[in-house]
Backbone bond lengths (Angstrom), bond angles and torsions (degrees), N, CA, C in turn:
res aa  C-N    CA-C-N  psi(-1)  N-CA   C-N-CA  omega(-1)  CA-C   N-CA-C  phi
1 X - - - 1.474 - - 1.520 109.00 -
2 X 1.149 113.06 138.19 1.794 116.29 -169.65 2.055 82.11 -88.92
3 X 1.669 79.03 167.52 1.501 106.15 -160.15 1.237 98.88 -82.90
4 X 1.499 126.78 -23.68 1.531 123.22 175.02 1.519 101.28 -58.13
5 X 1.718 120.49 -59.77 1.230 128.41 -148.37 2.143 96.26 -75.87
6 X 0.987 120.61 -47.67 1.368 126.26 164.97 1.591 104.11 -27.95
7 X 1.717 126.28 -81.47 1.571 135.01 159.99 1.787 100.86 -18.30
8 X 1.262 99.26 -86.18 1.812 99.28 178.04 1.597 115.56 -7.12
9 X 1.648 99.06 -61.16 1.715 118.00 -166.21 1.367 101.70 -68.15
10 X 1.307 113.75 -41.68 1.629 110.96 -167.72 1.373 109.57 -73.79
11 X 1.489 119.81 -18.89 1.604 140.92 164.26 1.171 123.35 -54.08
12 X 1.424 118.42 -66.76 1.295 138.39 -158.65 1.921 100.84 -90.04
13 X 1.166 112.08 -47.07 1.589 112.69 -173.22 1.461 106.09 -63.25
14 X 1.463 138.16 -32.95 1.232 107.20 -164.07 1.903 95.28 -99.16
15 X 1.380 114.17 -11.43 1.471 105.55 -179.21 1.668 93.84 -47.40
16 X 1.421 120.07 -55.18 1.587 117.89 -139.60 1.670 99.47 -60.04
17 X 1.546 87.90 -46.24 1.611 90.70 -175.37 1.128 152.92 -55.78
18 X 1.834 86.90 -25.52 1.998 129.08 160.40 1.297 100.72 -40.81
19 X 1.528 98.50 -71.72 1.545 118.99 -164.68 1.812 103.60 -54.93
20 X 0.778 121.82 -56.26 1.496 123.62 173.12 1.786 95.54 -35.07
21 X 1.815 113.74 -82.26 1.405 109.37 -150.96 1.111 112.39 -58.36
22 X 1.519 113.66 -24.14 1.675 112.24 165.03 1.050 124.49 -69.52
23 X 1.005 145.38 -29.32 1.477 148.28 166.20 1.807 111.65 -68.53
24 X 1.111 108.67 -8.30 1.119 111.42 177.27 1.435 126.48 -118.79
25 X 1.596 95.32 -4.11 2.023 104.82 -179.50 1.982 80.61 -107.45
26 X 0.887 140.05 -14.38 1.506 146.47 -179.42 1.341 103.28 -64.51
27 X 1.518 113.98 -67.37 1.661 130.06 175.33 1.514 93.45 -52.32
28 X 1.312 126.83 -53.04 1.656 100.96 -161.02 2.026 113.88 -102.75
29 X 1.376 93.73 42.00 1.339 107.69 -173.58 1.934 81.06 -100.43
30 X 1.285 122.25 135.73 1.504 126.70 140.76 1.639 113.47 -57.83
31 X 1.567 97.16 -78.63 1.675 102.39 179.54 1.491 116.83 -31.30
32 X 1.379 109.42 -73.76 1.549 120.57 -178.69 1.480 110.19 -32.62
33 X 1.164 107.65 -63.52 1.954 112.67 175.07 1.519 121.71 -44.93
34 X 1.364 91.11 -46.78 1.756 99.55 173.74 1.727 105.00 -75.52
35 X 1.324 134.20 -46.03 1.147 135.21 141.26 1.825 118.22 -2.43
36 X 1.648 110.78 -86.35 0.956 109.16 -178.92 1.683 112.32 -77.72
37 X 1.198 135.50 -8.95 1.553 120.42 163.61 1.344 107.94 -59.74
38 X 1.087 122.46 -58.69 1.942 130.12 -174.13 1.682 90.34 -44.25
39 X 1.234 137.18 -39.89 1.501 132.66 -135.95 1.846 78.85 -104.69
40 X 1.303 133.12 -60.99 1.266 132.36 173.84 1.633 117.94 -56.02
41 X 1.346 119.54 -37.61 1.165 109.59 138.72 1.720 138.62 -1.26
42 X 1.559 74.17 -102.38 2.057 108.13 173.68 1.430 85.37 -44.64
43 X 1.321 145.44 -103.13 1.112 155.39 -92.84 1.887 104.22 -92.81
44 X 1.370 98.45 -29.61 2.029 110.62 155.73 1.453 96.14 -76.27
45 X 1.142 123.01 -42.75 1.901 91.59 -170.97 1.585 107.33 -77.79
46 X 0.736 119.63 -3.75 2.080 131.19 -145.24 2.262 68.65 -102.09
47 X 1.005 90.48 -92.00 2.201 85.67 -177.08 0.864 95.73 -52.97
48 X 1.493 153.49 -102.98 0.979 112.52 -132.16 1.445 138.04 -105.93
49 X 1.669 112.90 44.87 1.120 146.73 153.83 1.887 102.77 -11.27
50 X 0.954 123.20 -69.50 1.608 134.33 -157.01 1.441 102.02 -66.39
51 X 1.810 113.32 -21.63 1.167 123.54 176.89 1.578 130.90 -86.65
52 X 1.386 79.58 -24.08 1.850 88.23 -157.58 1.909 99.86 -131.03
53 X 1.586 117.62 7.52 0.778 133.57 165.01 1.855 119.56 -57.47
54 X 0.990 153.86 109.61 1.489 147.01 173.03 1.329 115.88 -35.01
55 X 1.461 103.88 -49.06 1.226 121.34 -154.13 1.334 126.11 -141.96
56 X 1.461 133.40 139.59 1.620 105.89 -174.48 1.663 109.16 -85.71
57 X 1.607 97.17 134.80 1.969 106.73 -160.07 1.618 93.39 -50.90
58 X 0.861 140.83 -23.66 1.545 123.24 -172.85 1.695 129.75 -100.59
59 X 1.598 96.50 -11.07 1.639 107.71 168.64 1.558 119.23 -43.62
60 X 1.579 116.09 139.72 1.542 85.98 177.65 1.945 98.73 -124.89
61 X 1.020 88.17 154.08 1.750 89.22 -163.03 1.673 77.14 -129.36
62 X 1.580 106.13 114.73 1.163 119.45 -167.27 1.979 92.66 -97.74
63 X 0.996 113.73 -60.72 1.398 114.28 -177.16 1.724 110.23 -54.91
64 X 1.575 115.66 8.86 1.744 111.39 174.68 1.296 92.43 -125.98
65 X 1.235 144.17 49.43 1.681 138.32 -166.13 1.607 69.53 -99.44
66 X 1.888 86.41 153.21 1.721 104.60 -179.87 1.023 127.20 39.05
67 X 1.739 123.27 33.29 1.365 107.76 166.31 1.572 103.78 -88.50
68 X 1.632 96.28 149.82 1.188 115.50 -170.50 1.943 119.64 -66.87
69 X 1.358 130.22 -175.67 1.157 116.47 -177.67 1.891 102.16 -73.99
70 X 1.518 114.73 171.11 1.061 102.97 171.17 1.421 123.25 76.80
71 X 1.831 120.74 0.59 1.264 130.95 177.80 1.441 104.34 -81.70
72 X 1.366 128.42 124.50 1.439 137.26 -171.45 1.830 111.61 -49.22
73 X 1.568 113.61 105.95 1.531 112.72 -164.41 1.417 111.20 107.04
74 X 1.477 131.77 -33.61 1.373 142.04 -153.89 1.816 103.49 -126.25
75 X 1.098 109.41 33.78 1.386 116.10 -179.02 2.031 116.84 -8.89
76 X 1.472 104.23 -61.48 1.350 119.03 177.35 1.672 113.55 -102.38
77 X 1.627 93.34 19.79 1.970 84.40 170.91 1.576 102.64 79.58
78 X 1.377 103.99 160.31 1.451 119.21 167.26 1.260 130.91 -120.82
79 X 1.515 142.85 164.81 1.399 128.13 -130.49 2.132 75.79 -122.06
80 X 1.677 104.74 -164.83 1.213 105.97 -177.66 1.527 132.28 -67.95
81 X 1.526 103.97 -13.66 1.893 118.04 165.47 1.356 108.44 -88.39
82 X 1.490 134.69 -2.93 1.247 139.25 -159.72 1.557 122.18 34.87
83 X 1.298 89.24 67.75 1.862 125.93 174.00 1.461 105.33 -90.26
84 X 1.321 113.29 129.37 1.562 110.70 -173.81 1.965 99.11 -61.40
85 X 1.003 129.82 145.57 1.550 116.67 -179.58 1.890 100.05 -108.91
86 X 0.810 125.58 -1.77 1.635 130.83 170.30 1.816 98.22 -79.12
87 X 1.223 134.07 -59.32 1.613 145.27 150.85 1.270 107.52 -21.97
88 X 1.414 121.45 -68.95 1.221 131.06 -165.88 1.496 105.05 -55.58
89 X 1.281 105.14 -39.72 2.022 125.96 -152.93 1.765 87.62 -77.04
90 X 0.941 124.41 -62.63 1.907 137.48 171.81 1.314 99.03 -37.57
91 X 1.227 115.07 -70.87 1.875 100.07 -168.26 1.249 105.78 -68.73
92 X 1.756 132.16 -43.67 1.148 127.55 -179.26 2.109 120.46 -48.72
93 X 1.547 89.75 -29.43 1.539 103.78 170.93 1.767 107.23 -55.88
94 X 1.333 110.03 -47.02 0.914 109.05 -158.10 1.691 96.60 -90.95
95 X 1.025 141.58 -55.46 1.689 128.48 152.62 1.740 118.19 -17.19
96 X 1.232 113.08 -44.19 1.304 109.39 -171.86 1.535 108.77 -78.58
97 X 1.276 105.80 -58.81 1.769 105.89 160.74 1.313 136.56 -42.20
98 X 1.677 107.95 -30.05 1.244 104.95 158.03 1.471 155.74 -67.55
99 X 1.774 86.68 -36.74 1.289 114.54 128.55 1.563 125.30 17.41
100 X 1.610 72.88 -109.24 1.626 113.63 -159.33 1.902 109.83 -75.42
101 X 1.310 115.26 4.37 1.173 130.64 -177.85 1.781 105.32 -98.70
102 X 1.487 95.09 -60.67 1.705 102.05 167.20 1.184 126.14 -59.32
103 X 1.362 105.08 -26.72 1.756 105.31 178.15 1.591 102.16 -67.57
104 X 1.663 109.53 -71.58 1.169 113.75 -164.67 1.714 113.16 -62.54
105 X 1.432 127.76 -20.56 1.417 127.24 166.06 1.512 109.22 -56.15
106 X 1.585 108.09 -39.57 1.244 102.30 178.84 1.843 133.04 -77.44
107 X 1.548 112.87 -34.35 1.234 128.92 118.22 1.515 120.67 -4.87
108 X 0.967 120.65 -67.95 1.896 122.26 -157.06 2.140 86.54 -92.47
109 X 1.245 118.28 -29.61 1.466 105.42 -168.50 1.479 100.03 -76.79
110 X 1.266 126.48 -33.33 1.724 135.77 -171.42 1.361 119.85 -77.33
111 X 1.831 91.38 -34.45 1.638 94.45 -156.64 1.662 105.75 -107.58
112 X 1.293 111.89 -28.15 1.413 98.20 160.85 1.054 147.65 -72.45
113 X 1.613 126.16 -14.94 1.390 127.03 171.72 1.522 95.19 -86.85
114 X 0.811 154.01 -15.26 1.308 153.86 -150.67 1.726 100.03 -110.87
115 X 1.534 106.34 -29.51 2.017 104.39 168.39 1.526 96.40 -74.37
116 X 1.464 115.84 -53.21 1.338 119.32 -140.34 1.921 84.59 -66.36
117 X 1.263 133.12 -22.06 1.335 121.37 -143.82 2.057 84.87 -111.82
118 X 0.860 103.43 -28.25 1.789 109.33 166.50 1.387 111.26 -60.89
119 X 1.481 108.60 -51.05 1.564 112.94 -176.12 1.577 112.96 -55.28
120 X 1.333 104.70 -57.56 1.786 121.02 -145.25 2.040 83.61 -86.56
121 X 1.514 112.44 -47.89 1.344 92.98 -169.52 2.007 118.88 -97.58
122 X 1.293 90.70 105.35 1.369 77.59 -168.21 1.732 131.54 -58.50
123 X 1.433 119.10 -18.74 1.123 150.35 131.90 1.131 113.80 -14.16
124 X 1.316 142.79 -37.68 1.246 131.68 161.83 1.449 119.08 -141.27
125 X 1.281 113.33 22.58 1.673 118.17 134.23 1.511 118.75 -14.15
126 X 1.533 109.60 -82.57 1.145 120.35 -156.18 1.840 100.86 -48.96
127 X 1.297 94.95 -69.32 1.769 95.66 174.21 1.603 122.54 -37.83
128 X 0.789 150.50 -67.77 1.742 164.85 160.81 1.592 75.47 -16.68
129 X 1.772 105.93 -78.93 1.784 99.30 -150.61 1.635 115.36 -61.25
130 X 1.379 98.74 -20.45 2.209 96.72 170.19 1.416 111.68 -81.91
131 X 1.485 113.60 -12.47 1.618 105.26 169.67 1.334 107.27 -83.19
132 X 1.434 122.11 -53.73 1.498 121.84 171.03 1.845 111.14 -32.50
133 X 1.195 114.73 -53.94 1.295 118.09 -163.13 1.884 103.08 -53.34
134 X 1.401 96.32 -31.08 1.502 114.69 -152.12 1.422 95.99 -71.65
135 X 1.610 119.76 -39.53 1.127 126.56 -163.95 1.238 101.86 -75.64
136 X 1.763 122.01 -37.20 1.445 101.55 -146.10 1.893 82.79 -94.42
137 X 1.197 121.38 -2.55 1.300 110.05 158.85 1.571 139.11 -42.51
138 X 1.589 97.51 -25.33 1.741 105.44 -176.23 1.820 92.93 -112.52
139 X 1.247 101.46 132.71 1.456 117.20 -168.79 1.632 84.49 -72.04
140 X 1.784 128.09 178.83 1.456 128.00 -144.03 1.968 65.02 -98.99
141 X 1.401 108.49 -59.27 1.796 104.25 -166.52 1.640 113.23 -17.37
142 X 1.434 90.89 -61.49 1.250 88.05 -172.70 1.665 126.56 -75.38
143 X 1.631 112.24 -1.81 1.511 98.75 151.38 1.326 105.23 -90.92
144 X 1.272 148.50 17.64 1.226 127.22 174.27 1.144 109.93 -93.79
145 X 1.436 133.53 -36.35 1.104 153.21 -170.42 1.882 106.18 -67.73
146 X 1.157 97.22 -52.63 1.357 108.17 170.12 2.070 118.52 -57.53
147 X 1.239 109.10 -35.29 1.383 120.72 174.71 1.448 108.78 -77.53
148 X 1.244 81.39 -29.65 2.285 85.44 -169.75 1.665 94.51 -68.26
149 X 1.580 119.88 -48.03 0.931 128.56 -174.20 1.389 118.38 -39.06
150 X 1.240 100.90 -79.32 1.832 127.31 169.44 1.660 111.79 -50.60
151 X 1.390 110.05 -52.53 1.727 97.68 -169.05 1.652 105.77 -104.84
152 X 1.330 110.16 -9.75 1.706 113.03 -165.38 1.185 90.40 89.24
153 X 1.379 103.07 153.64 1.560 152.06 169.06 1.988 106.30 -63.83
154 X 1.394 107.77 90.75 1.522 114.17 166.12 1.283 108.29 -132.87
155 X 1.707 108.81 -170.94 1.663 109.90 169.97 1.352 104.28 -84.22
156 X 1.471 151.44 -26.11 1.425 154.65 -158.30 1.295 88.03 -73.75
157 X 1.400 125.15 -51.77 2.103 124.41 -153.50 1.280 86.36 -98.77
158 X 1.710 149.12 -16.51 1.080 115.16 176.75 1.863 113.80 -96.10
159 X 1.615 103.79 -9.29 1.493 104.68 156.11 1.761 124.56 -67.75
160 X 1.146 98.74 -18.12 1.829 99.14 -159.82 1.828 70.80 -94.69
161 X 1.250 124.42 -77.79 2.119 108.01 -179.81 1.529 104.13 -22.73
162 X 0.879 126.49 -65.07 1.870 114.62 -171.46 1.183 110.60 -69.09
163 X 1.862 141.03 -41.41 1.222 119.11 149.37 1.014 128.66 -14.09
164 X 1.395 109.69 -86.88 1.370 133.48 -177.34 1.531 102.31 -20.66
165 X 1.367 130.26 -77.41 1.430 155.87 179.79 1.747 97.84 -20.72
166 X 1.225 103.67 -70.82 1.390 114.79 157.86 0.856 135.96 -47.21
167 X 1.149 152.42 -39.57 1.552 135.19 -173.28 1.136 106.64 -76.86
168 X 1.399 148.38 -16.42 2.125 130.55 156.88 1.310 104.06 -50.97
169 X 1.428 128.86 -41.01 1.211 99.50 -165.27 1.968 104.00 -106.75
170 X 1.096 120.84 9.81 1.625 120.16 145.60 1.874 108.91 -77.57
171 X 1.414 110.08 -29.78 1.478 83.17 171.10 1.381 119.08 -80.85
172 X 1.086 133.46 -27.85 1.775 152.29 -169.02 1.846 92.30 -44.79
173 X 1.673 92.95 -66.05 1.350 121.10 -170.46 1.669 97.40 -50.50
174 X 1.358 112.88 -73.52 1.658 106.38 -173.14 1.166 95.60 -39.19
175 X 1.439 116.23 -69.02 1.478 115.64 -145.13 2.064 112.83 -52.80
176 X 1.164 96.90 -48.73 1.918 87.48 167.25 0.775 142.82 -44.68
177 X 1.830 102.39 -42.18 1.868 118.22 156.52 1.607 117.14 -47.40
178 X 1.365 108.48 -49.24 1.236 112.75 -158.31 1.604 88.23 -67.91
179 X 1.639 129.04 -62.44 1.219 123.42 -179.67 1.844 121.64 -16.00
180 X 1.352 76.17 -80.74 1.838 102.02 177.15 1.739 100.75 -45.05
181 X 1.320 133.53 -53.94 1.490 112.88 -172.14 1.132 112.95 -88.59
182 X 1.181 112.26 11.70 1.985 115.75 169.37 1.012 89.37 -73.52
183 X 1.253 150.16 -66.25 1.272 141.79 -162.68 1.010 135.10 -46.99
184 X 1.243 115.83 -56.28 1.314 132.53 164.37 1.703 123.44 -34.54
185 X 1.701 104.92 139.48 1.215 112.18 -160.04 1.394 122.04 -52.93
186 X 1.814 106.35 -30.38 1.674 106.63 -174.38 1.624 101.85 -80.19
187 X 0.845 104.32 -19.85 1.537 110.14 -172.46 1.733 104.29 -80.02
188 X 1.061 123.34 -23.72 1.804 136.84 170.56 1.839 96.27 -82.62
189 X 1.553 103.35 -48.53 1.539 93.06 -168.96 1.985 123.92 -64.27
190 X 1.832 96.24 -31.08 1.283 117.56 179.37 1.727 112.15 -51.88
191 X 1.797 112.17 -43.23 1.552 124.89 -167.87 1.314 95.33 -86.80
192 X 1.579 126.19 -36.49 1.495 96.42 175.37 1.614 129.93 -72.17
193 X 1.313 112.23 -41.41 1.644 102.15 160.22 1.159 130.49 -65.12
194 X 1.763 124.91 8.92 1.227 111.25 149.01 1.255 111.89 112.02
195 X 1.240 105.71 28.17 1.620 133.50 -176.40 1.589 102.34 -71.51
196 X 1.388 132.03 130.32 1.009 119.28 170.69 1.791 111.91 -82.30
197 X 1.297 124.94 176.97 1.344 133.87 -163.69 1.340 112.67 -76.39
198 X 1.896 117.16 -42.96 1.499 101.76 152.73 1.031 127.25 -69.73
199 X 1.003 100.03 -16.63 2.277 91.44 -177.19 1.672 98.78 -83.91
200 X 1.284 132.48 -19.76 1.336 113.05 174.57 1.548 105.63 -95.24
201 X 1.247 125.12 -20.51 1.204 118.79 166.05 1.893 120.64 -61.61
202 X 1.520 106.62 -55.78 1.799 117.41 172.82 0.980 111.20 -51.00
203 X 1.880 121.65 -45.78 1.511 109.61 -149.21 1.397 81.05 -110.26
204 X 1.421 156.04 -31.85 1.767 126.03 -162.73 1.421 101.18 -118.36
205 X 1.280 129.90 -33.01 1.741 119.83 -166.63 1.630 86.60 -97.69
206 X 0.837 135.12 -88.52 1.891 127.73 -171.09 1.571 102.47 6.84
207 X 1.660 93.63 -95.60 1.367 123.50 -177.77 1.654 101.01 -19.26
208 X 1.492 113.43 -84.52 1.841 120.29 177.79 1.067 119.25 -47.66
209 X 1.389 125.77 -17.02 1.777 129.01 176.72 1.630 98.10 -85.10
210 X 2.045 122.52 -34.47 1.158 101.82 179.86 1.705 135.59 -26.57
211 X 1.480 117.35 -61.97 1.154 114.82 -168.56 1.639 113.60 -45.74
212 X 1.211 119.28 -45.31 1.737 121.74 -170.38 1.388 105.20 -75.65
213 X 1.000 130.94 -25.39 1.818 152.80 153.76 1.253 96.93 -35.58
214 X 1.770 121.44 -67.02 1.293 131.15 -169.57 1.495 100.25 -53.78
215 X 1.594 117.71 -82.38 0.978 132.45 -168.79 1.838 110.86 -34.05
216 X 1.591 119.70 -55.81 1.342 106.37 -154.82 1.921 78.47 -89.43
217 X 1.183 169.04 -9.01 1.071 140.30 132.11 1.727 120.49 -34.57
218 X 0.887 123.07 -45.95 1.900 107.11 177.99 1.224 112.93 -95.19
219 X 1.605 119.40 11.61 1.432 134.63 143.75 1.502 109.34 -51.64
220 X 1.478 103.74 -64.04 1.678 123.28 -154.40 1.557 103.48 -77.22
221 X 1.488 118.68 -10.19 1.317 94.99 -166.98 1.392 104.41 -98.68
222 X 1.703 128.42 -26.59 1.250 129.37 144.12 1.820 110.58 -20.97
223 X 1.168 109.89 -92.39 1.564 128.35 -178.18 1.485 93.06 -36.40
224 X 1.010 142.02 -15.72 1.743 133.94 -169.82 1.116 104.05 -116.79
225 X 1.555 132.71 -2.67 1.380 148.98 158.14 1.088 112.58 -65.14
226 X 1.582 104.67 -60.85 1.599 104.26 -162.36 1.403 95.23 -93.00
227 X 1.278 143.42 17.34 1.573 146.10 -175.88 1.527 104.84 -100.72
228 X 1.876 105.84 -40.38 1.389 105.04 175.30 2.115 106.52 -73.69
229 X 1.209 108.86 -28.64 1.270 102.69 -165.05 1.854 104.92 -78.11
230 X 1.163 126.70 -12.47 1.002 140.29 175.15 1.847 109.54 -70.39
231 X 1.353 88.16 -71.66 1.873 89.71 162.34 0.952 134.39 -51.93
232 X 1.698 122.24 -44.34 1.922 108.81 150.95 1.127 132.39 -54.29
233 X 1.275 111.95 -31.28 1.294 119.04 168.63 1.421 128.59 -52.86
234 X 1.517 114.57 -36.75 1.659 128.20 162.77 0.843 113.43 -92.05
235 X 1.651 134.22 -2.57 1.341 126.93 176.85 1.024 127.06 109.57
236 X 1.712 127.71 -1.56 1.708 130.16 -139.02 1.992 72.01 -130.77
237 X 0.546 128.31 20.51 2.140 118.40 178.64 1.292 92.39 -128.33
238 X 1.643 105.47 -143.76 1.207 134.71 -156.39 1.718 89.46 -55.92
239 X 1.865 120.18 130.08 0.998 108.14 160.27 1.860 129.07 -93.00
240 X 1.376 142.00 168.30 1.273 101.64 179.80 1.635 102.46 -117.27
241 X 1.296 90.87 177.34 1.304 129.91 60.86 1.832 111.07 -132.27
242 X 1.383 123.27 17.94 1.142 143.97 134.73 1.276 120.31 -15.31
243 X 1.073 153.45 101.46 1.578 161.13 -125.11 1.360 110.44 -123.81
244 X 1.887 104.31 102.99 1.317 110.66 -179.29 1.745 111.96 -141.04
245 X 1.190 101.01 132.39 2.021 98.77 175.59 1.311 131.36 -15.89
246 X 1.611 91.41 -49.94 1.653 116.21 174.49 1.759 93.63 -63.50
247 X 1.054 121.16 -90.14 1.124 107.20 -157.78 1.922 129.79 -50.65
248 X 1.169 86.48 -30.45 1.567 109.82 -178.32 2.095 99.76 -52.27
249 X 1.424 100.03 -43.04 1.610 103.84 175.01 1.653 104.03 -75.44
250 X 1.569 119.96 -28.86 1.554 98.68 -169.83 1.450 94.58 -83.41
251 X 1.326 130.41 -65.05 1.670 111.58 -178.73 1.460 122.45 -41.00
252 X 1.264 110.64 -25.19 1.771 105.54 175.00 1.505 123.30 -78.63
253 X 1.560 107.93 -3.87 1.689 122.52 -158.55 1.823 87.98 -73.60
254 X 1.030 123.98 -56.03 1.722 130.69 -163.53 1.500 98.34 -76.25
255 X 1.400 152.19 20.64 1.599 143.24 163.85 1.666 77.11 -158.62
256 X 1.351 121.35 63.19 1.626 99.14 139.56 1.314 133.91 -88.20
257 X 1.897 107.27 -29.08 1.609 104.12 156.08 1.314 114.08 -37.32
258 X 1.580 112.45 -72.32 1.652 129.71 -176.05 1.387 108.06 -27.36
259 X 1.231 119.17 -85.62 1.857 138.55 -175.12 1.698 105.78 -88.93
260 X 1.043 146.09 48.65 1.468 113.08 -178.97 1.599 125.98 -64.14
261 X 1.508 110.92 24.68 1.513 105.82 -167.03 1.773 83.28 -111.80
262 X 1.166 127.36 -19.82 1.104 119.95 -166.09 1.910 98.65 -76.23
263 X 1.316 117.70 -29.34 1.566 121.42 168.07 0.909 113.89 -87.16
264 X 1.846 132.80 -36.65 1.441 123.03 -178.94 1.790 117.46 -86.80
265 X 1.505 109.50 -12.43 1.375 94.87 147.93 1.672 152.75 2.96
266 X 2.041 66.63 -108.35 2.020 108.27 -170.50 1.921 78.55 -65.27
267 X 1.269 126.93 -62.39 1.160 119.19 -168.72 1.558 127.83 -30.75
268 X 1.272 90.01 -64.05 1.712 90.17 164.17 1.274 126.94 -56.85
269 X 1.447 112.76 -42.47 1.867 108.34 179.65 1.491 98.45 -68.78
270 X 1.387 142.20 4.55 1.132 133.39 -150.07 2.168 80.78 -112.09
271 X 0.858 102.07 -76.80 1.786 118.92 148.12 1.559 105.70 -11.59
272 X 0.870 112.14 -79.02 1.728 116.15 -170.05 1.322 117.65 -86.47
273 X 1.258 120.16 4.15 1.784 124.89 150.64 1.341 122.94 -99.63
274 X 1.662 110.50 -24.45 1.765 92.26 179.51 1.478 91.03 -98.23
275 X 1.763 141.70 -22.70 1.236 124.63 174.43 1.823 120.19 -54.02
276 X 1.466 105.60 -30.29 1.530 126.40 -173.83 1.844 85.50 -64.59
277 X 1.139 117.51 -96.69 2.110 121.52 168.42 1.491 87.83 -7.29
278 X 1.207 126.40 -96.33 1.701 120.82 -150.44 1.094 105.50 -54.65
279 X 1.329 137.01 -6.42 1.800 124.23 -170.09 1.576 82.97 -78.47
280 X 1.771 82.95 -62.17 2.187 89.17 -165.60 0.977 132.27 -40.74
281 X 1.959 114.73 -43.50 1.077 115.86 165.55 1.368 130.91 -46.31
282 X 1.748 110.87 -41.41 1.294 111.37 -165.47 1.685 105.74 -82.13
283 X 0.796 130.23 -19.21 1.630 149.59 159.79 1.461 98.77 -54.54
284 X 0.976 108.53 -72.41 1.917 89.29 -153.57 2.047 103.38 -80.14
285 X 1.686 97.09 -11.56 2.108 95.80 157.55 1.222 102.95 -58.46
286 X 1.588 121.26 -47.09 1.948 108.64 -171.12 1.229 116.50 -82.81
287 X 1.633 119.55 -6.41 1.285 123.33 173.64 1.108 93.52 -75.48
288 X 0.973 124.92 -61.17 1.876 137.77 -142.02 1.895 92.13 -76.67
289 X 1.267 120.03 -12.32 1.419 110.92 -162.33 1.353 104.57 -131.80
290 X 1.787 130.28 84.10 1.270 120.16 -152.32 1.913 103.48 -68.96
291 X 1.544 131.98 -14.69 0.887 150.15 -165.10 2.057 93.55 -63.07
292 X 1.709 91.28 -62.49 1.712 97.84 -178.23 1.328 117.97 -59.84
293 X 1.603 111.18 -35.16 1.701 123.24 -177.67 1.726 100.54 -52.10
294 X 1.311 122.20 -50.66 1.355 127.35 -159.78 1.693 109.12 -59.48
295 X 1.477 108.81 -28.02 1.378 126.52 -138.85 1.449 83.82 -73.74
């Protein structure tokens, strides 16, 4: 067997097997399961919101303002336009998720070739890591503020601001992987038979960097949750009357005596979707890491 195809084997055999023990320390996780129901949950009400919605989130039913939870039709009450806020909470699910999907897609498209190419070439390390530094120098506010400025205030410019935010620490992450599996023997055996640099980069460090890839992605999309709900909240995200968590808490901030369900709501689903992300995430790191599983 040539020494390329040997590398291949030492590649390909332990992914499958990963994938197996993870799928199988996942099933016998309690948390994790309850984890991903809350997340399957959200993600049926988030589609099919338009379906299973009561009400359309922006109607305003002036003669039901402040009804309380439990008002016949108004399951969770209505806010100060008398907007169903259970309606509102569904599409806002689905705004926030959208979010946090575009951010971190955008994240993983910027920031991983840019670790993997920091790691493997040492030659331009240094550069990548003084741009990284540069980035994480400007807090995400202040690129949002700056985008709101220039393009206006939407969900597209306040996903590409939380991207942005993200990608130093998706490159950090590649880039250690990539370090650490340079080393490694298949990864020495692949360059001596003559492997070129993408093919040892695509086919052996990618692939083995996946799992931490996985992990700090369902890291980021939490953190890109509460990053979008922060920006509606000041105004620079979702604008309305467009139905978002963030905003759903800033119109509710002035009648929280009055309504407090119309703030303690979105709050909680806001609570019980990025805590649901951090369970999973941290679950499938101890899956993915038989070292943490033991601990």
């Amino acid at each position: 067997m040539a020494v390329a195809d040997m590398a291949d084997a030492v590649t390909t055999a332990p992914l499958r097997s990963n994938r197996r023990r993870v799928v199988r320390r996942i099933l016998h996780n309690p948390l994790a399961l309850t984890g991903l129901a809350v997340l399957a949950l959200a993600v049926f009400l988030a589609v099919f919101a338009n379906w299973l919605a009561p009400h359309e989130p922006t109607q305003n039913h002036l003669d039901r303002a402040f009804a309380p939870p439990g008002t016949v039709g108004y399951l969770l009450g209505t806010d100060d336009l008398g907007r169903d806020v259970l309606s509102r909470i569904m599409f806002g699910l689905r705004a926030s998720l959208h979010v946090g999907v575009l951010a971190v897609a955008f994240s993983l498209v910027v920031g991983v070739p840019l670790g993997l190419i920091a790691g493997y070439f040492r030659t331009i390390d240094a550069l990548i890591s003084r741009l990284t530094d540069l980035v994480l120098a400007f807090p995400f506010l202040i690129l949002a503020v700056g985008l709101a400025a220039i393009r206006g205030a939407s969900l597209g410019n306040a996903a590409i601001a939380i991207g942005i935010a993200q990608i130093p620490g998706m490159i950090r992450i590649v880039r250690s992987e990539t370090l650490r599996l340079k080393s490694l023997d298949f990864v020495a055996a692949a360059i001596v038979e003559g492997a070129g640099d993408a093919w040892v980069l695509g086919r052996h460090i990618l692939p083995n960097a996946g799992s931490a890839i996985i992990v700090q992605a369902t890291v980021g999309i939490p953190a890109a949750i509460l990053g979008e709900a922060v920006l509606s909240f000041l105004g620079l995200g979702i604008q309305p009357p467009a139905p978002s968590l963030g905003t759903m808490l800033a119109d509710a901030q002035q009648f929280a005596s009055r309504a407090p369900w119309a703030a303690v709501m979105p709050g909680v689903a806001i609570m019980l979707l990025t805590l649901a992300f951090n369970i999973v995430g941290d679950s499938l790191r101890d899956a993915l890491d038989p070292k943490a599983s033991r601990r």
